[in-house]
C-alpha positions in Angstrom: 249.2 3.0 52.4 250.1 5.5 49.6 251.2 7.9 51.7 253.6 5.6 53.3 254.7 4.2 49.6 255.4 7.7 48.9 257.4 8.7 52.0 259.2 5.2 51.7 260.0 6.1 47.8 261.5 8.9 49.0 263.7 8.0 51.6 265.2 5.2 49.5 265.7 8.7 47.3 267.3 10.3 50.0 269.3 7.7 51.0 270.4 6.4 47.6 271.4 9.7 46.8 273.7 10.5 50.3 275.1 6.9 49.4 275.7 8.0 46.0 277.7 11.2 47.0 279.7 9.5 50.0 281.1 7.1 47.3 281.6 9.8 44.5 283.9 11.7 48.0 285.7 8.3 48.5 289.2 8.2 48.2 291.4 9.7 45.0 293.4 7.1 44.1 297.5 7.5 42.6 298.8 4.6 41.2 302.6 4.5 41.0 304.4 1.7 38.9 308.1 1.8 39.5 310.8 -0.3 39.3 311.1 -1.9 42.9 313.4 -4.6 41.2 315.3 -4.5 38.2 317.4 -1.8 36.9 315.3 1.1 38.6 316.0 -0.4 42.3 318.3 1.6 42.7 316.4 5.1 42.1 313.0 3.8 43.2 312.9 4.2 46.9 313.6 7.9 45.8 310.5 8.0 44.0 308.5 6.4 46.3 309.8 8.8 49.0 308.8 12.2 47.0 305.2 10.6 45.8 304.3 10.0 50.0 305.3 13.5 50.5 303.3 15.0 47.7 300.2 12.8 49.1 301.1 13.6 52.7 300.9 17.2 52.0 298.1 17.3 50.2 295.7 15.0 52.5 297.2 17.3 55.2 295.9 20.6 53.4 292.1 19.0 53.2 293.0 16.7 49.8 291.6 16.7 46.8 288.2 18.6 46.4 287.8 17.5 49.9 288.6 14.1 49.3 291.6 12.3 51.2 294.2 10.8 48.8 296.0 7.2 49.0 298.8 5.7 46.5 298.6 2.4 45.5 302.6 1.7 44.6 302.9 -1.4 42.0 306.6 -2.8 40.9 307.0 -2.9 37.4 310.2 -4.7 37.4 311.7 -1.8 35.6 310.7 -3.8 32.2 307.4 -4.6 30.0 306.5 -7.6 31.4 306.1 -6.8 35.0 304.7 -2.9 33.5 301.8 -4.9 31.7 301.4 -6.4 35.2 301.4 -3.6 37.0 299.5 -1.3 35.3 296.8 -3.7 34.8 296.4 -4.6 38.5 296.6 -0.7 39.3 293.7 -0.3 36.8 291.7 -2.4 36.4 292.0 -4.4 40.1 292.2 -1.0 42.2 290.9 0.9 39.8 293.1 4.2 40.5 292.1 7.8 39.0 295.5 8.4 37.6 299.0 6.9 36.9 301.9 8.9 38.4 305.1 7.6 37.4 308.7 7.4 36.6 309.5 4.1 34.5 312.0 3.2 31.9 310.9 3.4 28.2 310.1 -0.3 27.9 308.1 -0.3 30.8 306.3 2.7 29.8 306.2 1.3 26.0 304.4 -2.1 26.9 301.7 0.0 29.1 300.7 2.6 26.8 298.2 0.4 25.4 296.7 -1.0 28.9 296.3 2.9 29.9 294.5 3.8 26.4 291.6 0.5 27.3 291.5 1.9 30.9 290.7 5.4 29.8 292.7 6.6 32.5 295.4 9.7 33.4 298.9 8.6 32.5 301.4 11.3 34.1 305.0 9.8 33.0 307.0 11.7 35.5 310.9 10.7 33.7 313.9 11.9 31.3 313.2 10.0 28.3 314.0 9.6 24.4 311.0 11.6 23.2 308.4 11.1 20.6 305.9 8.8 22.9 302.2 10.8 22.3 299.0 9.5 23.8 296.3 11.0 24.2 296.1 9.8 27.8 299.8 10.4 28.7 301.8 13.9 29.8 304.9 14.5 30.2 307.1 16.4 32.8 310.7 15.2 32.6 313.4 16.0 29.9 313.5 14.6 26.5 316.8 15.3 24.5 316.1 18.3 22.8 316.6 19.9 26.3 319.6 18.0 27.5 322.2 16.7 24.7 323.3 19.5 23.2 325.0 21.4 26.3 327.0 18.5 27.1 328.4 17.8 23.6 329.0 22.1 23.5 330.9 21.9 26.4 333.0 18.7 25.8 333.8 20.5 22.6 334.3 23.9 23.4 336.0 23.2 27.1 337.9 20.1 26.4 338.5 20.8 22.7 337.0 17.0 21.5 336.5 16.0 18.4 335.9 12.1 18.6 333.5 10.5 20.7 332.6 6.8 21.5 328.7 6.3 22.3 328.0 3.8 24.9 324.5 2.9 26.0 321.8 0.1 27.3 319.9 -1.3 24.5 316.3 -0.1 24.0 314.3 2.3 23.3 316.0 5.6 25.9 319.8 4.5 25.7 319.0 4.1 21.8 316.9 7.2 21.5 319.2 9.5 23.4 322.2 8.7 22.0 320.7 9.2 18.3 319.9 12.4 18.9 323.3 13.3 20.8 325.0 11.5 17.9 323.3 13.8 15.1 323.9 16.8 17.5 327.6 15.8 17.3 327.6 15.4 13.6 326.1 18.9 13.0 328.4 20.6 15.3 331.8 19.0 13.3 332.5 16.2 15.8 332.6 12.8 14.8 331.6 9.5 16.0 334.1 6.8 16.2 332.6 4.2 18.4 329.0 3.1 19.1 328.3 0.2 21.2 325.3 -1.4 23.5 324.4 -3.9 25.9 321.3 -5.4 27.1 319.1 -3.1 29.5 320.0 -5.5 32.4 323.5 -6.3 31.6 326.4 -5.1 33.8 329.8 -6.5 32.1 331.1 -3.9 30.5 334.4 -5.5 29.5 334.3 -6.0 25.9 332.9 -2.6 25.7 335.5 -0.6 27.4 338.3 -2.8 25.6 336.9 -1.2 22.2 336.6 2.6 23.6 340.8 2.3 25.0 341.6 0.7 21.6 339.8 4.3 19.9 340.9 6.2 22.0 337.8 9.4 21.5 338.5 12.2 23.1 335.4 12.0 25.0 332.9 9.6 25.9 329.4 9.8 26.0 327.0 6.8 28.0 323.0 6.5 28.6 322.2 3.9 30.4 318.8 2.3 31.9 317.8 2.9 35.5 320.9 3.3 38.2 321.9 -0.5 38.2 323.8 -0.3 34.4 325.1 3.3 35.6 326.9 2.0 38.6 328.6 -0.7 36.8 329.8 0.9 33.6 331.3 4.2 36.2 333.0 1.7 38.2 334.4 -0.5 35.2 335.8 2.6 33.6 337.7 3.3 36.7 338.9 0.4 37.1 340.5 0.0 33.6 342.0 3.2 34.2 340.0 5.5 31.3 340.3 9.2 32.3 338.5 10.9 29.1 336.1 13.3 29.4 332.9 11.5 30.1 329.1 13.1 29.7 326.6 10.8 31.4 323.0 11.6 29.9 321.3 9.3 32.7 323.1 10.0 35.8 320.5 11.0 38.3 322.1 12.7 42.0 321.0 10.0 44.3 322.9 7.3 41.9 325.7 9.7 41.7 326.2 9.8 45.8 326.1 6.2 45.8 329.0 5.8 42.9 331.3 8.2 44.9 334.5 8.9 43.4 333.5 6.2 40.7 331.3 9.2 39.1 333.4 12.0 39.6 334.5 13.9 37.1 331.6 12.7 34.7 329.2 15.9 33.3 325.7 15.8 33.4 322.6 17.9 32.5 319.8 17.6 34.7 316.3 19.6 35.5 316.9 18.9 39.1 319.7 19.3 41.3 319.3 19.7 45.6 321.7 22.8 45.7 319.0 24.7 43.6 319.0 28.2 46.0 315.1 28.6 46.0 312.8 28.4 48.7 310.4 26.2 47.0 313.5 23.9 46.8 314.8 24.6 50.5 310.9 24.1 51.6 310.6 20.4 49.8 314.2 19.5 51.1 313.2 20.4 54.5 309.9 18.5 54.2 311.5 15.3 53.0 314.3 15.6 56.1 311.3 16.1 58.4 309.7 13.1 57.3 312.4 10.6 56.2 314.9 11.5 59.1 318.3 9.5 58.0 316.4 7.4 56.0 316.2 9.9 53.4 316.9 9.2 49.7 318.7 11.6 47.9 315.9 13.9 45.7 316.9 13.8 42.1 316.2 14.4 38.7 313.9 11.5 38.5 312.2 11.9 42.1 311.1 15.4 42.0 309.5 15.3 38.7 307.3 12.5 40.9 306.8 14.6 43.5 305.9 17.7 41.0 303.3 15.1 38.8 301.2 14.6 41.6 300.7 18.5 42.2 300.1 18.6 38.9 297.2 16.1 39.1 295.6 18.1 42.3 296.2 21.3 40.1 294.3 19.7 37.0 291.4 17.8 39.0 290.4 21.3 40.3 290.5 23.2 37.5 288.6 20.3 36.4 286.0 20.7 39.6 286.3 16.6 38.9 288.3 13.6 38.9 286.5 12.4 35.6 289.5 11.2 33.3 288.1 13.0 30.2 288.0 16.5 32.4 291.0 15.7 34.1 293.3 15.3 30.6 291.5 18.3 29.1 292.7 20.3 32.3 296.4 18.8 32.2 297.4 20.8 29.9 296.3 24.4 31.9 297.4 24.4 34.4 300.8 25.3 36.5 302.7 24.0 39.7 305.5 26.2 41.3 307.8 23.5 43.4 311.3 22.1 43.7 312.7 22.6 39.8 311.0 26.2 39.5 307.4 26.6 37.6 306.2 23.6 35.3 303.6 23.9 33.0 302.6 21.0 30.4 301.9 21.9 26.7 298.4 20.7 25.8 299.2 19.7 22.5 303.3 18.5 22.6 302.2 17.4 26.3 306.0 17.6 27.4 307.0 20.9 29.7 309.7 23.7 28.5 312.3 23.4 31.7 315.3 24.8 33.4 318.2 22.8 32.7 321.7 22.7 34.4 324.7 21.3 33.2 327.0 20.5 35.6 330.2 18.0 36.9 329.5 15.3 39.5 332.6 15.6 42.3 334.5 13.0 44.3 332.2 13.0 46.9 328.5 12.4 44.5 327.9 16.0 45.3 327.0 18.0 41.6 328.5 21.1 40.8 326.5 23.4 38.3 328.7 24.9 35.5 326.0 27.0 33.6 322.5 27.2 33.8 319.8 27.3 30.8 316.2 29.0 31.5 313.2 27.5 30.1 314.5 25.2 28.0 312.0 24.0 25.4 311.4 20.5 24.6 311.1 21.0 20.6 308.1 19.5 18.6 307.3 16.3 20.2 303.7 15.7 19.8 303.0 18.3 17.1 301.5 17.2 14.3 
């Protein structure tokens, strides 16, 4: 009788233990909030697109330490209601090992504090205002520091302005960005002689665009949420007939193509463009028109970063030899993924990435023409203390 109580003790060992490690090699899970409705809907399938490449790849190269990888994709309405929703269904209903994803600043505001009670990796994979540290959170897409100031040179250098008007979407980015860029103006002996917003959702740029022709700036500048707000201020300034010079700070490629001659002549600055000549860039193109046939979205400067945050959460979680969240953030920050926008590498401490930037002009077709190019362009002290 002992000897069986023995050998039956250690079978339930044995087995509890097999059971133990076939759940620890279950499925990695990647959440991805994004705004499926809202102002985002118009980028979103883009994002979606480059996040079920990355995965597809990487289940297709073994995984994960072995493991296979799913995404869980949650709309987040593009706002902080439907974030808070999001991000608490994604953590704490199917429990994913990281958040990967491109949001607007609201959205990303109102979950900060879900992600801190989950304990859980927060990649935020978009161009943003800057300044937003948690300890949980990286960052991989542009902050001002890295974008502004080439596109206020050049409208004052190349087409000699010296008044601008400021139009934006009011919250946290268009606000943010266009603080900076109107400091950066200041500085540089420009002025600004207009400054006007409307809501995040709002699309009736009327009044607006009667107080910019009554100015008259030299140039105008815009940042906008999402693609939605884009598409309708580019087509209502064409319409009333405004042909300033106009710098968009939010103008991704894929909303670009879909404006058409409605966006062209605008200049942009961007870490992303698909004409990049590199064979990362040709490789990931060629992927996605494998995969997505004519249904492809156009890759852009809010996609890629997607597609180069979930390498960069493979690339941590084996330095890490684990998926634990507390080994996986103190990994973040060493390691290095070489993909689509060149080699991107996450500071530890100011957790946003020093990046190549190129400022270019956005022709009558949606195709982006790159005017000068700026190498490893850093993002300034963002999280230093």
């Amino acid at each position: 009788m002992k000897l069986f109580l023995r050998s039956f003790t250690a079978a339930t060992l044995l087995f509890c233990s097999f059971a133990g490690n076939a759940q620890a090699a279950g499925p990695i899970k990647i959440g991805v909030p994004v705004g499926l409705s809202g102002a985002n809907s118009v980028i979103a399938p883009a994002v979606v697109q480059a996040s079920e490449l990355a995965v597809e790849e990487i289940n297709a190269a073994g995984g994960i330490l072995g493991r296979k990888v799913e995404l869980v994709i949650a709309d987040d309405g593009s706002g902080a209601v439907g974030a808070q929703k999001a991000f608490d269904s994604l953590i704490f209903k199917s429990k994913v090992d990281v958040v990967i994803g491109m949001e607007t600043s609201a959205a990303r505001n109102a979950a900060l504090p879900i992600v801190s009670r989950g304990r859980v990796p927060y990649l935020y994979t978009s161009f943003y205002e800057g300044h937003s540290c948690n300890r949980w959170m990286y960052i991989n897409g542009w902050v001002p520091e890295q974008q502004s100031a080439s596109v206020v040179d050049y409208l004052m250098k190349t087409e000699n302005a010296k008044t601008f008007f400021l139009v934006g979407s009011d919250y946290a980015f268009g606000r943010g960005v266009l603080e900076y860029t109107k400091k950066y103006i200041r500085q540089s002996g420009g002025t600004v002689i207009g400054e006007e917003y409307l809501p995040m959702d709002g699309n009736d740029w009327t009044a607006i665009i009667s107080k910019i022709r009554s100015s008259a700036p030299d140039a105008l500048i815009s940042c906008t949420a999402g693609g939605a707000p884009n598409v309708s201020l580019g087509k209502q300034i064409k319409s009333a007939g405004l042909s300033m010079p106009y710098g968009n700070m939010a103008i991704d490629e894929g909303t670009a193509k879909s404006m058409g001659a409605d966006a062209s002549g605008m200049l942009f600055s961007s870490s992303y463009i698909t004409t990049l000549d590199t064979p990362e860039n040709k490789a990931f193109l060629a992927a996605m028109e494998k995969k997505f046939g004519s249904g492809m979205k156009t890759p852009n400067d809010l996609s890629v970063p997607q597609y180069d945050g979930i390498y960069l959460y493979k690339a941590a979680v084996e330095k890490a030899g684990s998926s634990e969240a507390e080994k996986v953030i103190a990994a973040m920050g060493q390691v290095s993924v070489k993909g689509p926008r060149g080699v991107i590498a996450i500071d530890p401490v100011n957790r946003h990435a020093a990046l190549n930037m190129y400022l270019g002009q956005i022709q009558a077709d949606g195709s982006l023409k790159i005017i000068e190019t700026f190498e490893n362009v850093q993002p300034g002290p963002q999280c230093l203390k």
